[in-house]
TORLUMTI-418653 format. One record per residue: x, y, z of N, C-alpha, C in turn; residue in three letters; residue number from 1. Coordinates in nm, 4 decimals. Example, Ala and Ser with C-alpha at 12.3 -4.5 7.8 and 13.67 -1.06 7.14 Angstrom:
residues 2
{{1.3190; -0.5690; 0.7800}; {1.2300; -0.4500; 0.7800}; {1.3200; -0.3300; 0.7800}; ALA; 1}
{{1.2850; -0.2250; 0.7080}; {1.3670; -0.1060; 0.7140}; {1.2900; 0.0030; 0.7870}; SER; 2}
This chain:
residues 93
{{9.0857; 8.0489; 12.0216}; {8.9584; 8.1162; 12.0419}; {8.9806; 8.2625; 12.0772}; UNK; 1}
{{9.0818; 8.2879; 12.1529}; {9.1012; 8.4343; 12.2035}; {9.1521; 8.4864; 12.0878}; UNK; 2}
{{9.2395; 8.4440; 12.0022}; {9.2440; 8.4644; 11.9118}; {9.2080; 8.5178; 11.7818}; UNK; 3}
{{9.0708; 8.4780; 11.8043}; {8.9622; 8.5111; 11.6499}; {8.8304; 8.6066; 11.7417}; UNK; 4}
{{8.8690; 8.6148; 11.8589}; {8.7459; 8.6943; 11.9160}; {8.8715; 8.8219; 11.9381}; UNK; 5}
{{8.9878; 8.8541; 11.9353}; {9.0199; 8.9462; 11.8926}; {9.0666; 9.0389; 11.7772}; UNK; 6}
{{9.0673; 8.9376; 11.6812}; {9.1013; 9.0066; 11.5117}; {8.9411; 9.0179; 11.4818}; UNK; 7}
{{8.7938; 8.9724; 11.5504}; {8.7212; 8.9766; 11.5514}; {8.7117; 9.1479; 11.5715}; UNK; 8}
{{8.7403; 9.1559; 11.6947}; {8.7106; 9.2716; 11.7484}; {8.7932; 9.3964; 11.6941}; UNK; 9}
{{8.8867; 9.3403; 11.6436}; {8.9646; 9.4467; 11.5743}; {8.8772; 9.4769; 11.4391}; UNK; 10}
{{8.8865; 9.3810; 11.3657}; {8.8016; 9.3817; 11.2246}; {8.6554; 9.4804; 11.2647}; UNK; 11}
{{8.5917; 9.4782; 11.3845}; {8.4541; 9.5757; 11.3970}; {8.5272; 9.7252; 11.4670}; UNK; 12}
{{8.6570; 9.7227; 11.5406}; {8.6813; 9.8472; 11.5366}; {8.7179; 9.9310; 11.4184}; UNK; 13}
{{8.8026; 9.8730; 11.3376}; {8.8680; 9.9312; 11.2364}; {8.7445; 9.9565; 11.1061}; UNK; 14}
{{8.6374; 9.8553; 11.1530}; {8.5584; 9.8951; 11.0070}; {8.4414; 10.0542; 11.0913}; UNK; 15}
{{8.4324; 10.0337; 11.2599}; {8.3304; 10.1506; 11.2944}; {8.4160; 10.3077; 11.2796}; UNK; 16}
{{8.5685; 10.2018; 11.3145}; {8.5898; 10.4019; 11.3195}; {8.5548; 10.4823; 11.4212}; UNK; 17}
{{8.5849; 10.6008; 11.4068}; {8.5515; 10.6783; 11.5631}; {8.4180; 10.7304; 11.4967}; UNK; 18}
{{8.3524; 10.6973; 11.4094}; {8.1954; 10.7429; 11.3718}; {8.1169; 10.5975; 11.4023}; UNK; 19}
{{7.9897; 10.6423; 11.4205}; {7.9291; 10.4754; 11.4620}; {7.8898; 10.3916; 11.3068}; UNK; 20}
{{7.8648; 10.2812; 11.3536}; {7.8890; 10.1634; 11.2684}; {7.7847; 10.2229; 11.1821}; UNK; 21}
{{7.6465; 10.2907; 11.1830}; {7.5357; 10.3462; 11.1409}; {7.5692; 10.4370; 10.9926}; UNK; 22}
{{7.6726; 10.5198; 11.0480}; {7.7217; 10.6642; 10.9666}; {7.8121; 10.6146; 10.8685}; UNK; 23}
{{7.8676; 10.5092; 10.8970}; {7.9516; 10.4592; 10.8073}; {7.9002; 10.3899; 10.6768}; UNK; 24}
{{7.9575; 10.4032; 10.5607}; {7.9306; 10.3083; 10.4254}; {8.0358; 10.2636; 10.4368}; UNK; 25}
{{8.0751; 10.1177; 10.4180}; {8.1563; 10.0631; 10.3722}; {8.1924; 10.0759; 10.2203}; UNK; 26}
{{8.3277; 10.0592; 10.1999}; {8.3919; 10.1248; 10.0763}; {8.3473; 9.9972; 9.9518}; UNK; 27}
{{8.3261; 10.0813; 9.8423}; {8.2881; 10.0065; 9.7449}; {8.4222; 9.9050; 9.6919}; UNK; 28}
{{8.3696; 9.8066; 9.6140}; {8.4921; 9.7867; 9.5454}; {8.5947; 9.8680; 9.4507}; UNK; 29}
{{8.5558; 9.9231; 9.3750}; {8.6592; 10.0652; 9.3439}; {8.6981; 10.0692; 9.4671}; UNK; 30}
{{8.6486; 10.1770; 9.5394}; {8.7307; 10.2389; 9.6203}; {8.8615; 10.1078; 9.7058}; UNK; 31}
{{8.8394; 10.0038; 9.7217}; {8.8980; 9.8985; 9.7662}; {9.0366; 9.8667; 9.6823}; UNK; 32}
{{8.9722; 9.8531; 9.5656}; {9.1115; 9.8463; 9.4689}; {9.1951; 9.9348; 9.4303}; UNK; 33}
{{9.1042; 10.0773; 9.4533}; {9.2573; 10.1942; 9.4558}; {9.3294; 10.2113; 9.5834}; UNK; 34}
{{9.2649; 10.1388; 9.6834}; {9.3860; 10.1171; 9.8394}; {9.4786; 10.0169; 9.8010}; UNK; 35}
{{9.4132; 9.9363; 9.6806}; {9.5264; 9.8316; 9.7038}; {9.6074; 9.8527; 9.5292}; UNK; 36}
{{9.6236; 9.9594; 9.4786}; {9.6678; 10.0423; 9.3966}; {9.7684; 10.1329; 9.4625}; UNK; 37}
{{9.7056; 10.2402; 9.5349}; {9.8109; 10.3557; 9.5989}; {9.9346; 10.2434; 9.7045}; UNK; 38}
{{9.8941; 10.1530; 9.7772}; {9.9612; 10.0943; 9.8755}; {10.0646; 10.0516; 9.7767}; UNK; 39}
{{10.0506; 9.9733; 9.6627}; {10.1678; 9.8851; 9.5693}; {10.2730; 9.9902; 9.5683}; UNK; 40}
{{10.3924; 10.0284; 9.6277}; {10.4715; 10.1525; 9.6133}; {10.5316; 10.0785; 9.5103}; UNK; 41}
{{10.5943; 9.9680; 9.5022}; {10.7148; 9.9446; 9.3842}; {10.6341; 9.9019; 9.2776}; UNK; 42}
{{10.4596; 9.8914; 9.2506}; {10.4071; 9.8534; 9.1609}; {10.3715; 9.7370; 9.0755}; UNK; 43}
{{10.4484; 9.6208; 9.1689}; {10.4490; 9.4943; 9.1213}; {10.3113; 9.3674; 9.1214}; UNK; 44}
{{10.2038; 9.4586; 9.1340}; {10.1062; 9.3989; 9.1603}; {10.0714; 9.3134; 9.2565}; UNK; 45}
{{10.1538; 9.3159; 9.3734}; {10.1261; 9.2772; 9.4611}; {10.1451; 9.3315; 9.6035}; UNK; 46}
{{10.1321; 9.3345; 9.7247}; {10.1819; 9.3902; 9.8448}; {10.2533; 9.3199; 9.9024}; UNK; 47}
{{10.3817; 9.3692; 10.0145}; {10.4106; 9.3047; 10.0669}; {10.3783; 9.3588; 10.1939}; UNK; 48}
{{10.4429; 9.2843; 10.3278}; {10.3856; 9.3365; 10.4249}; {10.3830; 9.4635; 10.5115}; UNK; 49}
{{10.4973; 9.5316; 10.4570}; {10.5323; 9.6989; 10.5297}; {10.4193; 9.7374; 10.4184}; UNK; 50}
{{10.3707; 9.7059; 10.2773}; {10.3042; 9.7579; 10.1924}; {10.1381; 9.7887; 10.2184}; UNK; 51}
{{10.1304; 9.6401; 10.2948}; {9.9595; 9.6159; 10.3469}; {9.9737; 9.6745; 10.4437}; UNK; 52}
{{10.0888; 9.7035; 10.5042}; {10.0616; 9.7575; 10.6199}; {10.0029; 9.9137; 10.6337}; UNK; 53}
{{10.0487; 9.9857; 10.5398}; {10.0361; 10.0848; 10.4958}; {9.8810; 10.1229; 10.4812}; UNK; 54}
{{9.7763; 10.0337; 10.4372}; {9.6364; 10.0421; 10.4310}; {9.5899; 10.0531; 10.5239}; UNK; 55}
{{9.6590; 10.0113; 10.6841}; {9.5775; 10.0243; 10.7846}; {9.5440; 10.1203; 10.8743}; UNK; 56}
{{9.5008; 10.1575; 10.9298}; {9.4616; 10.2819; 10.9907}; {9.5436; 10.2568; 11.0951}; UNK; 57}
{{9.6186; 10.4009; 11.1964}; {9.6742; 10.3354; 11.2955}; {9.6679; 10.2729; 11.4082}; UNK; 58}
{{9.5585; 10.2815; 11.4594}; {9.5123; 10.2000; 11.5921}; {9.5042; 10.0532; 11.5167}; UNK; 59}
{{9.5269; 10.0140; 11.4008}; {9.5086; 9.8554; 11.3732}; {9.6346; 9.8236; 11.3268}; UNK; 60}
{{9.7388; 9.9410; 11.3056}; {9.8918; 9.8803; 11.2527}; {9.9471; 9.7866; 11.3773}; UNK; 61}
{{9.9553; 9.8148; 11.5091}; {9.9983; 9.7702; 11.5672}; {9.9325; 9.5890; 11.5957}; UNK; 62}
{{9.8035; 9.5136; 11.5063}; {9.7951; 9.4388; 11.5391}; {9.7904; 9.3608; 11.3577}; UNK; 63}
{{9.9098; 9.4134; 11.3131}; {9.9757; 9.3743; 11.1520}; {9.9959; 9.2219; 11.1943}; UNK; 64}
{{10.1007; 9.2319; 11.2273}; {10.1747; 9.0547; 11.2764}; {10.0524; 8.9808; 11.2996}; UNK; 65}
{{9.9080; 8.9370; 11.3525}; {9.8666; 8.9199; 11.3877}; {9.7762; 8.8953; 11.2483}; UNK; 66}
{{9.7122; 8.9648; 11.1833}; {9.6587; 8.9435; 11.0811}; {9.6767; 8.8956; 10.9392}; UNK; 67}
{{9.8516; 8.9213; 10.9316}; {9.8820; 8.9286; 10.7538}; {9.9072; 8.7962; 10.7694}; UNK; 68}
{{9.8997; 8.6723; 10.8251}; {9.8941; 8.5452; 10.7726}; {9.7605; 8.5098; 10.7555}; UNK; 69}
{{9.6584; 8.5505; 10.7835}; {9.5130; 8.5309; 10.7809}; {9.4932; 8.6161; 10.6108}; UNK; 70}
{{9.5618; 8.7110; 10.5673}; {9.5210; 8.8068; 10.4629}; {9.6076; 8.7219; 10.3270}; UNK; 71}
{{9.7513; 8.6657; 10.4042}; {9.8826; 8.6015; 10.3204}; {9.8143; 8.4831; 10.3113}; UNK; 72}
{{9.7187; 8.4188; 10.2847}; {9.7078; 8.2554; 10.2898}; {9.7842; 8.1866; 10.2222}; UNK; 73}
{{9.8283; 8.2097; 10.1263}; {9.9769; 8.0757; 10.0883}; {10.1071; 8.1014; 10.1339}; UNK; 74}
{{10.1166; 8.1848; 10.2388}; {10.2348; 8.2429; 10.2761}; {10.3440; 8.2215; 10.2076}; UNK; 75}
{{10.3293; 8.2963; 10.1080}; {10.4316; 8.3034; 10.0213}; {10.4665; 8.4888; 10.0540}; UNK; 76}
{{10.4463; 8.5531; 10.1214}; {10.5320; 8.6835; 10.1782}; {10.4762; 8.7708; 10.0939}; UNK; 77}
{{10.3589; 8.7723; 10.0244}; {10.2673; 8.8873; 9.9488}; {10.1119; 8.8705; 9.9395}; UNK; 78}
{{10.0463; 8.9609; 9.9211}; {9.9185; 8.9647; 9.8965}; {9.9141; 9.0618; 9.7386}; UNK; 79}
{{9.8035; 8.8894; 9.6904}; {9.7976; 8.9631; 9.5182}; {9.6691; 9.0651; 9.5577}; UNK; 80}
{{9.5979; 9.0881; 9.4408}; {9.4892; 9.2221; 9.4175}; {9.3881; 9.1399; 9.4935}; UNK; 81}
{{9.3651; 8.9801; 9.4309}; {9.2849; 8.9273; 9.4231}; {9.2172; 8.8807; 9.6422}; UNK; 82}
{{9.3726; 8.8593; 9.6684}; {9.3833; 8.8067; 9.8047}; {9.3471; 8.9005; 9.8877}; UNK; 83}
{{9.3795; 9.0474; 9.8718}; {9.3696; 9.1692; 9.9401}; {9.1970; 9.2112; 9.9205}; UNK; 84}
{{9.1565; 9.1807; 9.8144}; {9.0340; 9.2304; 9.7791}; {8.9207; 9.1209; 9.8163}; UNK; 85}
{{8.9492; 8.9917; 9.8321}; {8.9066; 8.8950; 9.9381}; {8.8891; 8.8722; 10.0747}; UNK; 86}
{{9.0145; 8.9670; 10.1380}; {9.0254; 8.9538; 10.2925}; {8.9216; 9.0662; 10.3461}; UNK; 87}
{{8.8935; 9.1800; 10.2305}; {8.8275; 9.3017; 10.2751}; {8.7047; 9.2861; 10.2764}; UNK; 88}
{{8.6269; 9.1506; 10.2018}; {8.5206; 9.1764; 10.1802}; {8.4938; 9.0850; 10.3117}; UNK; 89}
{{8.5654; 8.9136; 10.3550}; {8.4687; 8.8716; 10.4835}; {8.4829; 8.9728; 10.5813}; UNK; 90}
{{8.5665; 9.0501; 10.5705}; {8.5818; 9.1434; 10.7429}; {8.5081; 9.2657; 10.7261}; UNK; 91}
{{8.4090; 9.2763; 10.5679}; {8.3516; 9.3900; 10.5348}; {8.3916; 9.5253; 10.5060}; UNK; 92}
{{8.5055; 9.5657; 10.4677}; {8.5267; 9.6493; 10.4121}; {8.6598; 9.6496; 10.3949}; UNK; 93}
């Protein structure tokens, strides 16, 4: 429970930002799939986890470990386009 009421709380910091939740648009899908475009450094269509990590802003890198098995669901040690572009939309952006 403490658990999901803090990737909770992370997921509403990282989507308000230091602007309020109001001012903000959440990013379209384009814009979603060229984060998960620029992040692919070796291009293999998929991310791995220093890779996803890379998308996150830094006040949320430090709670990586914590999330990329929730983002990795077959833990198989990558996130495809499809998985990355899934995790963004329940946590909203």
């Amino acid at each position: 429970m403490r658990s999901a009421l803090l990737i909770a709380g992370l997921s509403l910091s990282v989507s308000i930002g230091p602007q309020s939740a109001l001012a903000q648009t959440p990013p379209t899908p384009e814009q979603r799939e060229a984060r998960f475009v620029a992040a692919d450094a070796n291009k293999d269509g998929k991310l791995d986890k220093a890779e996803w990590t890379s998308t996150l802003p830094e006040r949320a890198a430090e709670f990586a470990d914590m999330i990329w098995p929730q983002i990795d669901e077959d833990g198989d040690g990558s996130v495809t386009k499809e998985q990355f572009l899934a995790f963004r939309m329940r946590r909203g952006g």
